[in-house]
C-alpha positions, 0 to 999 in steps of 0.5 A: 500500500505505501508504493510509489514512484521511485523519481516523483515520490508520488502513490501509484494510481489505480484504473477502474473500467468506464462504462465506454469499456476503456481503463481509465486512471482513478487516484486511490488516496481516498478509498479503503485499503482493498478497494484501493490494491483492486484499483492498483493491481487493474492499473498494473494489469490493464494500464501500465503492462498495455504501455509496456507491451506497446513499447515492445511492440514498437521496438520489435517492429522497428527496422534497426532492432531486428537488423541490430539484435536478430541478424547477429551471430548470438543464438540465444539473444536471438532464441530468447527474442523470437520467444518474447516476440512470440509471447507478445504475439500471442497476448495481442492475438487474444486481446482480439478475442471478444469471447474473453471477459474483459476483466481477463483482457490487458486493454483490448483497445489498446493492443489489439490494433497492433501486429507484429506477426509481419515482423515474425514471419521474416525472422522466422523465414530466415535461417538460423545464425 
């Protein structure tokens, strides 16, 4: 309860499901302890791990990296990158899937407008290094 921001000092936020089905971000100073670590773990689940998978997402997509971090001669760096890659791919596949609570969902409308599986296919097409 008494985490925060190593930089700012400030509390973590929480995030509570509007009535447009988007997360949206709640201060918690107010609210009773167990309301207050609901609000938080939503804020981690559906907040701040949709940003991070976002980053990723940017990041795998972008020319440099896969030139950079896949084509080099370092087979695990590579097996451990296609394996995340894969993993992100997968969580973006099942924010597609509307028969999946959205409680269950990191932020459907975040993620699941993005891609990465062209990315994939021309990693997965190349022989291995």
């Amino acid at each position: 309860m008494t985490f925060c921001d190593i930089h700012t000092q400030e509390r973590l936020m929480g995030a509570a499901l509007s009535s447009d089905k988007n997360w949206k971000l709640q201060d918690t100073r107010c609210c009773h302890n167990d309301e207050r670590l609901k609000l938080r773990r939503d804020y981690v689940k559906h907040y701040l791990l949709g940003l991070v998978i976002e980053r990723l997402v940017d990041t795998i997509n972008d020319d440099s990296f896969v030139t950079k971090y896949l084509f080099e001669n370092q087979s695990d760096r590579r097996k451990a990158i296609l394996e995340l890659m894969e993993t992100v791919n997968t969580v973006i596949a099942r924010e597609r899937d509307e028969n999946i609570d959205i409680q269950e969902l990191i932020n459907p409308c975040q993620l699941a407008r993005m891609d990465i599986s062209i990315t994939l296919q021309l990693i997965n097409g190349q022989p291995e290094i």
